[in-house]
Backbone as JSON, one array per atom type, in Angstrom:
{
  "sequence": "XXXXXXXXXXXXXXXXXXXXXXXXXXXXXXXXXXXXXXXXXXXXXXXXXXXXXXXXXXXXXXXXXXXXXXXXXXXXXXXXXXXXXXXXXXXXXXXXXXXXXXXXXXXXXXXXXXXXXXXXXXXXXXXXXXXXXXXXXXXXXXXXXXXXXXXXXXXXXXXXXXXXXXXXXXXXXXXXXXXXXXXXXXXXXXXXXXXXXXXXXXXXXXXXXXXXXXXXXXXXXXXXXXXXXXXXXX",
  "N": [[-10.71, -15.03, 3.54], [-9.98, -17.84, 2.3], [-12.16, -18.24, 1.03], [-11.86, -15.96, -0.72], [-9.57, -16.1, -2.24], [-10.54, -18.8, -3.81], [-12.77, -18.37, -5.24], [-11.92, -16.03, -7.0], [-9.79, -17.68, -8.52], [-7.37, -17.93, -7.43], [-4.09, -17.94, -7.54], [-1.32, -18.08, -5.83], [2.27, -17.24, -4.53], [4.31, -16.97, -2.29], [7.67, -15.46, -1.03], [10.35, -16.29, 0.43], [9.59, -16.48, 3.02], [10.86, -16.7, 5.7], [11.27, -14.09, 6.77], [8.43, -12.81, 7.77], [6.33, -11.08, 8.98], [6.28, -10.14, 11.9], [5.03, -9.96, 15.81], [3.46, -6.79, 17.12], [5.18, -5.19, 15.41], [5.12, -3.2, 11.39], [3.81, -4.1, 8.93], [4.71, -2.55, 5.26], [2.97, -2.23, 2.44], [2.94, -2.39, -1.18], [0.33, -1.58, -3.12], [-2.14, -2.1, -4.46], [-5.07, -3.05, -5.44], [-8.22, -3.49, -3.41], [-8.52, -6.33, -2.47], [-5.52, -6.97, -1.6], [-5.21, -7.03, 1.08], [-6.17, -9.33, 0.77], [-4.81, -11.41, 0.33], [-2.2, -11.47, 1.53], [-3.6, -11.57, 4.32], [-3.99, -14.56, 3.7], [-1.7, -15.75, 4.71], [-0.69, -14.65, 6.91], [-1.61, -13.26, 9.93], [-3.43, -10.02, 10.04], [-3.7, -7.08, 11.83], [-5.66, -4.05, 10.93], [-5.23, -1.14, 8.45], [-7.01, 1.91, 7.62], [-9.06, 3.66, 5.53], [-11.94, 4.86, 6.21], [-14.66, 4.43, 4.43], [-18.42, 4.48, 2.78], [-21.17, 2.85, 1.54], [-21.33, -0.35, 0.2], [-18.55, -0.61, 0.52], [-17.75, 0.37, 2.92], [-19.68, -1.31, 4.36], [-18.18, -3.93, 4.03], [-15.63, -3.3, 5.2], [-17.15, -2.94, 7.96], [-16.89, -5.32, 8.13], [-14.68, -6.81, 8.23], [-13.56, -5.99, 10.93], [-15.3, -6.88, 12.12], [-13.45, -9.35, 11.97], [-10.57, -8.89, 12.73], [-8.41, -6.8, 14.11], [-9.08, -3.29, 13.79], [-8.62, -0.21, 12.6], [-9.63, 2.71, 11.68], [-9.63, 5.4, 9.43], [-10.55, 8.64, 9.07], [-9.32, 10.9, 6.19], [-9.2, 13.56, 5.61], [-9.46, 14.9, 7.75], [-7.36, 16.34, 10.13], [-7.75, 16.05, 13.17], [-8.47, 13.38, 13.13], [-6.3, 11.68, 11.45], [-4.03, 12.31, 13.72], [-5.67, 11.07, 15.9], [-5.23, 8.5, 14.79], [-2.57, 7.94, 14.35], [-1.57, 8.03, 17.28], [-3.21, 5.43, 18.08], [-1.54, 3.91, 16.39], [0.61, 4.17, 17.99], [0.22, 2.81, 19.92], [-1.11, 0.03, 19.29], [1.25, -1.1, 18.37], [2.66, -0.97, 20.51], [1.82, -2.91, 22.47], [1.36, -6.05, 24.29], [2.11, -8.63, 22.34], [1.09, -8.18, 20.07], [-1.03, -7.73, 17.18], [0.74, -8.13, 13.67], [0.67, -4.61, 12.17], [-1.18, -4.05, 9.22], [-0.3, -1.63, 6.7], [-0.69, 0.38, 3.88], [0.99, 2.01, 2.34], [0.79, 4.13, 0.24], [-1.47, 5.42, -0.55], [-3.28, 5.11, -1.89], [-4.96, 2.92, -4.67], [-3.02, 1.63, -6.96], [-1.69, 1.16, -10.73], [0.24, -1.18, -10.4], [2.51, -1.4, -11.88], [4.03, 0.45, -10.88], [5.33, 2.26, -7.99], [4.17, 4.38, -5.94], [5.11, 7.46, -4.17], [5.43, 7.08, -0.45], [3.54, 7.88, 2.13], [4.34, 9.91, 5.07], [3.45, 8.84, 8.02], [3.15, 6.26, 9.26], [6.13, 5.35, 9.35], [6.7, 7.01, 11.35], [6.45, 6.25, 13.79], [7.54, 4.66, 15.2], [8.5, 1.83, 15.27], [9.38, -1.28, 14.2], [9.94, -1.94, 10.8], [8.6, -4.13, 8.43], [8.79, -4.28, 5.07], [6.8, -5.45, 2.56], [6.91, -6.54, -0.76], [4.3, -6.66, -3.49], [3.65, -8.13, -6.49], [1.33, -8.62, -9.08], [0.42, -10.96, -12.07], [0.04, -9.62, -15.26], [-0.96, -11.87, -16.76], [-3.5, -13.14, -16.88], [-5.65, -11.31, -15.43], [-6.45, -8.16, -15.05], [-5.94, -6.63, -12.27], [-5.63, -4.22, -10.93], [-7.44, -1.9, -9.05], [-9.56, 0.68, -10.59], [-10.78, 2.99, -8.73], [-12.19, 5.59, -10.1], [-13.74, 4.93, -12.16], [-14.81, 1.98, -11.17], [-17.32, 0.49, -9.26], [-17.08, -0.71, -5.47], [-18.15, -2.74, -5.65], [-18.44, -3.36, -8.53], [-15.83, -4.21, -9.32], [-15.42, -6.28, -8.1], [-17.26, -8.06, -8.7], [-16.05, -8.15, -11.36], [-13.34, -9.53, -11.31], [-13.4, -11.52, -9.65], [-14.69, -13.09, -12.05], [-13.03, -13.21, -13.39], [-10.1, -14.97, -15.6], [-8.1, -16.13, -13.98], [-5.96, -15.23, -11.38], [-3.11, -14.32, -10.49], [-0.53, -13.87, -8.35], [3.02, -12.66, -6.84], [4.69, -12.71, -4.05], [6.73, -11.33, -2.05], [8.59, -11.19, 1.16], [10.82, -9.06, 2.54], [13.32, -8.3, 4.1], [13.56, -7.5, 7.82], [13.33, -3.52, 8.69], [14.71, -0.63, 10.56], [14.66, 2.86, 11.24], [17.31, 4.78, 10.94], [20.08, 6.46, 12.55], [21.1, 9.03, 10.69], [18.58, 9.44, 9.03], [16.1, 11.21, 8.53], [11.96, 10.32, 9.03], [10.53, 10.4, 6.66], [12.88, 10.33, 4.65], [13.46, 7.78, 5.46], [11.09, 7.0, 4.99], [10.88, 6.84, 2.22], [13.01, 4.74, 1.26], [12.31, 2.48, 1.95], [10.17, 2.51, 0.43], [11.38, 2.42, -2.2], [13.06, -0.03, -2.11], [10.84, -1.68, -2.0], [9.9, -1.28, -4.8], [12.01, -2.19, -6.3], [12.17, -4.85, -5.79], [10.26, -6.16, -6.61], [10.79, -5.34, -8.97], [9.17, -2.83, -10.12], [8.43, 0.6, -10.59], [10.22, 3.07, -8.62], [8.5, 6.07, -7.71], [8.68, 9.61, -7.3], [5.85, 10.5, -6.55], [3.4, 11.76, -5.44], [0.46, 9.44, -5.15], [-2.04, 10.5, -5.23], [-2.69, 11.95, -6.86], [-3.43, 10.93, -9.34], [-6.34, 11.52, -9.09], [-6.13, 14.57, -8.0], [-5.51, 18.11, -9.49], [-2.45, 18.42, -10.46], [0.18, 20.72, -8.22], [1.21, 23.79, -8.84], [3.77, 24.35, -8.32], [5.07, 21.7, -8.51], [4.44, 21.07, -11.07], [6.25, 23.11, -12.14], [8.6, 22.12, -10.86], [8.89, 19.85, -12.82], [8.96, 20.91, -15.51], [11.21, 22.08, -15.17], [12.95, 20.06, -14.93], [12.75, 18.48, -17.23], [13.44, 20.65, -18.7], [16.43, 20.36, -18.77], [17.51, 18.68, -20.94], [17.54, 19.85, -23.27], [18.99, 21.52, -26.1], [20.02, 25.03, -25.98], [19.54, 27.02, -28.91], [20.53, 28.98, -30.48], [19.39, 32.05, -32.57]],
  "CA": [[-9.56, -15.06, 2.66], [-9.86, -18.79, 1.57], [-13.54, -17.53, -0.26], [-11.7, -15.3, -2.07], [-8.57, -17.28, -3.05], [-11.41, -19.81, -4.42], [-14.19, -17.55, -5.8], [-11.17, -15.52, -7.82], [-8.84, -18.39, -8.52], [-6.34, -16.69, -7.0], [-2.91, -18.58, -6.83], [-0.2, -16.94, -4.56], [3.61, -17.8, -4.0], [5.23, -16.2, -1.02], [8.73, -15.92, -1.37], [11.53, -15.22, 1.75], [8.95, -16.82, 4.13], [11.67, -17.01, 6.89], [10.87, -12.56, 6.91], [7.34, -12.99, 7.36], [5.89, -9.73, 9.92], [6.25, -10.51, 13.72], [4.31, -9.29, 16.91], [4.22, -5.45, 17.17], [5.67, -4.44, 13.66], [4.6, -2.55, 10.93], [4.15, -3.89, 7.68], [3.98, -2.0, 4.74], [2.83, -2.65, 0.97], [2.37, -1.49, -2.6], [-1.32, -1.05, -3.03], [-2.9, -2.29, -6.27], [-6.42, -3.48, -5.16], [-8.36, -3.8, -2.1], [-7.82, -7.36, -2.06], [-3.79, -6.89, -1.23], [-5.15, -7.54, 2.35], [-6.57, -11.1, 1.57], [-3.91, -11.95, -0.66], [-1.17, -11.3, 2.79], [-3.59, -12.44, 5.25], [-3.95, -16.08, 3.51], [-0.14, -16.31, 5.12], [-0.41, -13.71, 8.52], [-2.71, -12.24, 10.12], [-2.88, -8.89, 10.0], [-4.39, -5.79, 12.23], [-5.63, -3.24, 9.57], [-5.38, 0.35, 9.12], [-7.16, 2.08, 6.54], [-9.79, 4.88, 4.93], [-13.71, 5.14, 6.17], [-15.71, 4.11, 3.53], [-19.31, 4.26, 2.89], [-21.85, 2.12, 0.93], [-20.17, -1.48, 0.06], [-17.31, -0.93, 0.89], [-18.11, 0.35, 4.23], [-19.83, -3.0, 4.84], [-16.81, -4.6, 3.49], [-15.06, -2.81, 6.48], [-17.29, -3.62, 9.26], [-16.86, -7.16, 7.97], [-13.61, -6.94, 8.7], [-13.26, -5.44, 11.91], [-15.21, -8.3, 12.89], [-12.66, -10.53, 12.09], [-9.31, -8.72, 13.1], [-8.56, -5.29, 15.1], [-8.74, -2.32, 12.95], [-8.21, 1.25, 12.94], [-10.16, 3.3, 10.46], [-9.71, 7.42, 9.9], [-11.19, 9.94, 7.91], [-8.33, 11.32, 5.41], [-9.58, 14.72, 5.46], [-9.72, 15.02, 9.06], [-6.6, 16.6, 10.94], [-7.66, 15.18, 14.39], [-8.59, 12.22, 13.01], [-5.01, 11.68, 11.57], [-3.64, 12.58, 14.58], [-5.87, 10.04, 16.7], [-5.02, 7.46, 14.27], [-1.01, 7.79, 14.73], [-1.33, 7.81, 18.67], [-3.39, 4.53, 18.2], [-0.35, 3.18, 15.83], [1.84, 4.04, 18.94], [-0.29, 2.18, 21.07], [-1.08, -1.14, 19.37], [2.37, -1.58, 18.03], [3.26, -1.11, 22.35], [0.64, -3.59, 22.93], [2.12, -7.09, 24.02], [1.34, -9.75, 21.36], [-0.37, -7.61, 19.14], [-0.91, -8.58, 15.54], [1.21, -7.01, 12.76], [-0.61, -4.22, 11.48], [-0.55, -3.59, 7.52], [-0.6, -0.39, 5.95], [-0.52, 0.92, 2.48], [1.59, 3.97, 2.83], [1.01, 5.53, -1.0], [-2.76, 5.89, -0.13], [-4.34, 4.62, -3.15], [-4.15, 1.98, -5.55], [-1.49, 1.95, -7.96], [-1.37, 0.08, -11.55], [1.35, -2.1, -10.66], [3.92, -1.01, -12.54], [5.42, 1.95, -10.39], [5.47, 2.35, -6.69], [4.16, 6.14, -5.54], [5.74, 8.3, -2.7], [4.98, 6.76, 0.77], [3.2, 8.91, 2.89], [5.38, 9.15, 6.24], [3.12, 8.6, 8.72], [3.71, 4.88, 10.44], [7.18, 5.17, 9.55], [7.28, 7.86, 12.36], [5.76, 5.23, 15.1], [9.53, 4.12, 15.91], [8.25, 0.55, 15.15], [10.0, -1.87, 13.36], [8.65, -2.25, 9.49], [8.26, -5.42, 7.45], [8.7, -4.24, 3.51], [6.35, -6.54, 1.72], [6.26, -6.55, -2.03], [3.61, -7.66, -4.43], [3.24, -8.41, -7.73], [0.53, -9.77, -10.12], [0.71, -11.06, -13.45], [-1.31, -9.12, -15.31], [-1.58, -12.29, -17.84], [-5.2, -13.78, -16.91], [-6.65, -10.49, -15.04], [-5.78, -7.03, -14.66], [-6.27, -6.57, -10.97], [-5.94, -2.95, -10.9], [-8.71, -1.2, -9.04], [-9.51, 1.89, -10.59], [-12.04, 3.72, -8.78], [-13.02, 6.5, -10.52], [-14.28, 3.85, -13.18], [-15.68, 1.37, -11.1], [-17.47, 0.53, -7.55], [-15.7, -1.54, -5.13], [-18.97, -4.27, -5.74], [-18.47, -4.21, -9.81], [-14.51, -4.84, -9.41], [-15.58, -7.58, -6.74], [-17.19, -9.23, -10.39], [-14.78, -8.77, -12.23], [-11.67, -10.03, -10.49], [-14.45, -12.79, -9.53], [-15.19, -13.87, -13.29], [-11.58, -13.17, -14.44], [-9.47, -16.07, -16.04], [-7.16, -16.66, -12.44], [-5.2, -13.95, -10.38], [-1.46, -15.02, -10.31], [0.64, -13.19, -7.48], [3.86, -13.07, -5.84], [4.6, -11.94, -2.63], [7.93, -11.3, -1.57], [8.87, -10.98, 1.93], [11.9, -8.32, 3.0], [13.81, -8.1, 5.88], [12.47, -5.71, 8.57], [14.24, -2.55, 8.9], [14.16, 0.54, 11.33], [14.89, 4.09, 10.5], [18.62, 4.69, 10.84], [20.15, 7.74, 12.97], [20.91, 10.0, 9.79], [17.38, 9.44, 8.31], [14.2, 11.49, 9.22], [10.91, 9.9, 8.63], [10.7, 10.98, 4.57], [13.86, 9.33, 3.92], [12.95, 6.25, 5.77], [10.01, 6.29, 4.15], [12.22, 7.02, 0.59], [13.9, 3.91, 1.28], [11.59, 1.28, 2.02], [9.72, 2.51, -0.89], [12.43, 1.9, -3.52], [13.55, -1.55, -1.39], [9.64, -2.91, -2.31], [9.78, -1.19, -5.81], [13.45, -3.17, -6.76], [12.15, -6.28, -5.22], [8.96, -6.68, -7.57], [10.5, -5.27, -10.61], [8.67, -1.74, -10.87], [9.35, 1.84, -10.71], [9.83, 3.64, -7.74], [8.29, 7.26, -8.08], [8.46, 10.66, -6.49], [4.8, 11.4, -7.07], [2.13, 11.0, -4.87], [-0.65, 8.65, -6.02], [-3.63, 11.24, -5.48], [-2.41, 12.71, -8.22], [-4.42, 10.48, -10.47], [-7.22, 12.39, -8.53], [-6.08, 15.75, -8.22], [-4.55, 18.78, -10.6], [-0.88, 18.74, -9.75], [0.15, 21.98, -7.51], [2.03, 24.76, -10.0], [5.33, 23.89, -7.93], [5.26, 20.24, -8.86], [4.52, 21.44, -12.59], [7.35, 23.49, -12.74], [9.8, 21.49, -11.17], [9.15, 18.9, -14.09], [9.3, 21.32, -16.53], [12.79, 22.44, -14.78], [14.03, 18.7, -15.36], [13.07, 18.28, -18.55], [14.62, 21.56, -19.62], [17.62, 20.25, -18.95], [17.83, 17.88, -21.71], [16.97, 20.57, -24.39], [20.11, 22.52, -26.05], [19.79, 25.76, -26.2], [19.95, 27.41, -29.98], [21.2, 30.89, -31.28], [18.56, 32.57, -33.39]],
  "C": [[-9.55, -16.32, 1.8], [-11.05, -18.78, 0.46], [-12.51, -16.97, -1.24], [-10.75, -15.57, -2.73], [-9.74, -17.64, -4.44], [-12.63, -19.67, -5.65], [-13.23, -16.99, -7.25], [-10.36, -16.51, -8.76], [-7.57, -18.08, -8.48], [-5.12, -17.94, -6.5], [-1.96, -17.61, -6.25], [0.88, -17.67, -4.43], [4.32, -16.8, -3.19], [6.32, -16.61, -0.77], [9.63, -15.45, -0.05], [10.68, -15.64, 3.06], [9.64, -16.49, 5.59], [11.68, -14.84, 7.44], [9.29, -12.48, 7.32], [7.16, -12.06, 8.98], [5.56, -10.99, 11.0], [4.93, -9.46, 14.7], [4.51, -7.68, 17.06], [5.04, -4.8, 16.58], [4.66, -3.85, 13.1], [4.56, -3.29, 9.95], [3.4, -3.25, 6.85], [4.13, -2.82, 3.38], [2.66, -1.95, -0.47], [1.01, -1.96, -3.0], [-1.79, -1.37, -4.59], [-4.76, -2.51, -6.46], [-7.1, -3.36, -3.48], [-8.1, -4.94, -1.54], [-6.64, -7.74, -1.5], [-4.45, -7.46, 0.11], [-5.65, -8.92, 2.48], [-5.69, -11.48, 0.95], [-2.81, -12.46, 0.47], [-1.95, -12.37, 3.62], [-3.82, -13.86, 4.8], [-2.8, -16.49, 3.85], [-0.15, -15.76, 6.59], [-1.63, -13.27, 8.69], [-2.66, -10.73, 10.81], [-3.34, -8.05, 11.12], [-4.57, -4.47, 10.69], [-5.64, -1.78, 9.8], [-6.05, 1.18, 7.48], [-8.13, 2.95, 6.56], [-11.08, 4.68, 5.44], [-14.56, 5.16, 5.14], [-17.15, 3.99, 3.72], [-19.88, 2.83, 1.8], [-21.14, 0.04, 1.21], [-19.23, -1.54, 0.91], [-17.39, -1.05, 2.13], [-18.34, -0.88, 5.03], [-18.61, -3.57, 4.66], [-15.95, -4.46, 4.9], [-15.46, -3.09, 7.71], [-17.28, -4.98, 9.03], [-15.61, -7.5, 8.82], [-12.91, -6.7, 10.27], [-14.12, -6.16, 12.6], [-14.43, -9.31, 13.22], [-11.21, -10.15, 12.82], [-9.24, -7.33, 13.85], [-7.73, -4.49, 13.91], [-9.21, -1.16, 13.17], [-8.9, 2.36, 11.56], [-10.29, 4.81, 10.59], [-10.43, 7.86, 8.62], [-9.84, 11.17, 7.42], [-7.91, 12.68, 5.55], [-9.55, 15.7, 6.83], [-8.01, 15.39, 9.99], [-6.47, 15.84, 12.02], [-7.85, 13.83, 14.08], [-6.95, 11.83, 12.73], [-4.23, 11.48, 12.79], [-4.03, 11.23, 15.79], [-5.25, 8.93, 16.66], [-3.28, 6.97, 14.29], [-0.97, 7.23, 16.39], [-2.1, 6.53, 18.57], [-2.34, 3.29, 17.46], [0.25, 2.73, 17.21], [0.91, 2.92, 19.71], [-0.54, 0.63, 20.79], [0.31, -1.72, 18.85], [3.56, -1.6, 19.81], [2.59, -2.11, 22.74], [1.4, -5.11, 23.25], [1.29, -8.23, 23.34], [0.62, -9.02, 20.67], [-0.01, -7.96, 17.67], [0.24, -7.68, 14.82], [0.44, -6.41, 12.45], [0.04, -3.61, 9.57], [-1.28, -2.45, 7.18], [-0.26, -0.18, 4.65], [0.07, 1.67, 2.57], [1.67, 5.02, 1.5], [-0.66, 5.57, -0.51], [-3.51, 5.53, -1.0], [-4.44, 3.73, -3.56], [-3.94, 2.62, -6.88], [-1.94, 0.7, -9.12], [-0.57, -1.1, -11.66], [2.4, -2.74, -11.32], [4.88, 0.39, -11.8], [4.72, 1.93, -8.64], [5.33, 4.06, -6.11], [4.93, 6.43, -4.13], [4.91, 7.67, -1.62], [4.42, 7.81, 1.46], [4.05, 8.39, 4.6], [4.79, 9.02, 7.29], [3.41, 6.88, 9.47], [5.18, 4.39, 9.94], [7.61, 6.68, 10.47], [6.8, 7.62, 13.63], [7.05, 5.0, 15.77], [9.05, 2.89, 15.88], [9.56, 0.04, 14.27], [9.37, -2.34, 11.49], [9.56, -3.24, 9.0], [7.92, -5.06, 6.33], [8.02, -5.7, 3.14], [6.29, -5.95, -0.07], [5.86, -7.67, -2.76], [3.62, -7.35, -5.43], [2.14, -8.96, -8.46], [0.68, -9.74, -11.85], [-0.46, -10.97, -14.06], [-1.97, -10.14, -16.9], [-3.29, -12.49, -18.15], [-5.79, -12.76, -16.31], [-5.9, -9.73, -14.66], [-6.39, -6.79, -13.33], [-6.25, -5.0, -10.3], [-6.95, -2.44, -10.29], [-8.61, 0.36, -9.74], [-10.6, 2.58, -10.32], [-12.7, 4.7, -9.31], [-13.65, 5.5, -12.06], [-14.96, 2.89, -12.42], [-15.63, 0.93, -9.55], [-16.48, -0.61, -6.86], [-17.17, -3.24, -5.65], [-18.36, -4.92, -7.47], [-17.02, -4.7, -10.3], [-14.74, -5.9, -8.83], [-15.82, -8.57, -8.24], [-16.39, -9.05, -10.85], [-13.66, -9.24, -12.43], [-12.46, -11.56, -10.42], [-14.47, -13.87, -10.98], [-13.98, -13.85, -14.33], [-10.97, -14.76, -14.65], [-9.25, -16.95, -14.32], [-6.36, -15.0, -12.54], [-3.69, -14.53, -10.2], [-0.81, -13.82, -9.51], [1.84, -13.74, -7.18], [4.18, -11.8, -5.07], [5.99, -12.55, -1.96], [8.43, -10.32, 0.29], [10.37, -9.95, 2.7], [12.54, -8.49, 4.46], [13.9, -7.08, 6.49], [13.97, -5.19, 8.86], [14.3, -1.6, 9.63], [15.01, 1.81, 10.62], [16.26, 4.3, 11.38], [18.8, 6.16, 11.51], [20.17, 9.2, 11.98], [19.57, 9.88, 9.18], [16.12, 10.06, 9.53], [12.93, 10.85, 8.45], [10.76, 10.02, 7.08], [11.55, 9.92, 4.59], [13.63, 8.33, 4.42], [11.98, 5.91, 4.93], [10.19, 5.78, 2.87], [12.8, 5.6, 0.1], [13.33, 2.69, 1.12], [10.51, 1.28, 0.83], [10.23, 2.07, -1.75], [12.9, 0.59, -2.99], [12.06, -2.62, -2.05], [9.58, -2.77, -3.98], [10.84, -2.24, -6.88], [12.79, -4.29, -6.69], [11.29, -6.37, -6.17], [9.26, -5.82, -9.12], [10.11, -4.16, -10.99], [9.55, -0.89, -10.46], [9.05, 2.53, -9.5], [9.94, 4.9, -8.36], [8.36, 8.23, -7.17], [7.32, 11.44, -5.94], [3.91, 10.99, -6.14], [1.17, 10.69, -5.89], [-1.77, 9.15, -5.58], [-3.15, 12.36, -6.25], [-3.32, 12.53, -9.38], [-6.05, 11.16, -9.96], [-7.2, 14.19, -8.97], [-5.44, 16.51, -9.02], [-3.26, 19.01, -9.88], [-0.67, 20.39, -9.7], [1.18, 22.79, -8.56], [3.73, 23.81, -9.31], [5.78, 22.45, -8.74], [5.48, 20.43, -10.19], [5.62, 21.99, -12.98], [8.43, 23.49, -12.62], [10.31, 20.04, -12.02], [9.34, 19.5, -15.22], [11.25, 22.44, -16.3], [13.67, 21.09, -15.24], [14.1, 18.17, -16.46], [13.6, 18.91, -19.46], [15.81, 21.11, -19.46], [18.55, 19.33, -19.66], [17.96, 18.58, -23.19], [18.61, 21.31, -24.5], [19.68, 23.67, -26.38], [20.13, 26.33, -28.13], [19.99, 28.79, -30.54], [20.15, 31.01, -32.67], [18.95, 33.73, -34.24]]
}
C-alpha cells in the first residue's frame, strides 16, 4: 500500500476517523478502481472479498492473499456464491477477525453515481461500516474501465498520471433495522455513501455497462419517462 501511495502519488484525507471499521464488521464501498483497497488499507486493515481473476490480475490476487485473509468466488457459480456467504458468516463470527471490505455494486463505477448494491453481505446480520470515496478527477481519471484496458496497462497509467487526490469519508456503522429486508438495507447504505461523497445514487445495476438491459427494465424507463409527455388530440 505505501508502494502504491508513492509510485502513483497518491495523496489521501480520511475524514470521521473516530468511525473507522472494527473487529468482525462489514465494510462496504463505492468501487471506482481496483486500487479502492490500497487506498482504505493505508488506514485499516482489511480481510478481502472479491472476483477470481486470471492472468495479472490473478497474480495481483494471490499477492494479496499473502498478505491478508481473503475470500475469492466465481460470480457465475451458484455454489460458489453460496460457499462464499457461509464463509462471510463465519469470519465475521470469528473472534478478532479483521474487517472485511466488500464492494457491493460489483464493478467499477465512474465516480459520479453509486449503482444498486447487490444484497448479499448485508444479509450476514453483521454490523456494516459505510465508507465513501471520492477522487478528484483533476490530475488523473482513476476510473478503471475494463473493457478498454488490462488491469497491467491501468497499473501505468494511474502510475504515470499527474497525482491521485482522494477523500475518504468514514460513516457510522449501521445494522439492518426490524422493518427493512436485506434490499432495503442494502437501498440505504447505498444512498448514505452516495450523499456523503456528493454523487448519484442509482437504481441500476453496474453490469449493465456489460450487458443488454432485460425488456422489463427497458420498459419500466420508458413507463417513467412517459409520464412527463402530454398527451395531444389529433
Amino acid at each position: 500500500m505505501v508502494g502504491y501511495r508513492r509510485d502513483s502519488s497518491c495523496f489521501i484525507r480520511f475524514h470521521n476517523r473516530e468511525n473507522r471499521p472494527r473487529e468482525n464488521t462489514i465494510c462496504v464501498a463505492n468501487h471506482t478502481t481496483p486500487f479502492d483497497w490500497c487506498v482504505l488499507s493505508s488506514d485499516v486493515t482489511y480481510a478481502v472479498v472479491g472476483q477470481k481473476h486470471e492472468g495479472f490480475f490473478g497474480f495481483a490476487e494471490w499477492i494479496i492473499s499473502c498478505a491478508v485473509p481473503a475470500i475469492w468466488f466465481d460470480r457465475g457459480e451458484v455454489l460458489d456464491r453460496n460457499a462464499t456467504a457461509k464463509r462471510l458468516k463465519q469470519h465475521a463470527t470469528s473472534p478478532d477477525a479483521e474487517p472485511i471490505l466488500i464492494f457491493p455494486e460489483g464493478t467499477c463505477i465512474n465516480n459520479t453515481s453509486v449503482m444498486k448494491f447487490k444484497k448479499g453481505c448485508f444479509e450476514v446480520g453483521a454490523e456494516i461500516h459505510p465508507v465513501a470515496i471520492k477522487y478528484n478527477p483533476l490530475f488523473a481519471d482513476c476510473f478503471w474501465n475494463s473493457s478498454r484496458d488490462g488491469l497491467f496497462q491501468y497499473s501505468l497509467k494511474t502510475m504515470t498520471s499527474w497525482a491521485i487526490m482522494v477523500d475518504v469519508w468514514y460513516l457510522p456503522p449501521t445494522r439492518k433495522s426490524d422493518e427493512e429486508d436485506s434490499i432495503a438495507f442494502a437501498r440505504r447504505v447505498q444512498h448514505s455513501i452516495a450523499q456523503c461523497g456528493g454523487m448519484i445514487g442509482m437504481d441500476w445495476d453496474g453490469e449493465l455497462k456489460r450487458n443488454k438491459p432485460k425488456d422489463t427494465l427497458r420498459y419500466a424507463q420508458q413507463k417513467y419517462v412517459s409520464q412527463y409527455f402530454i398527451p395531444v388530440d389529433t
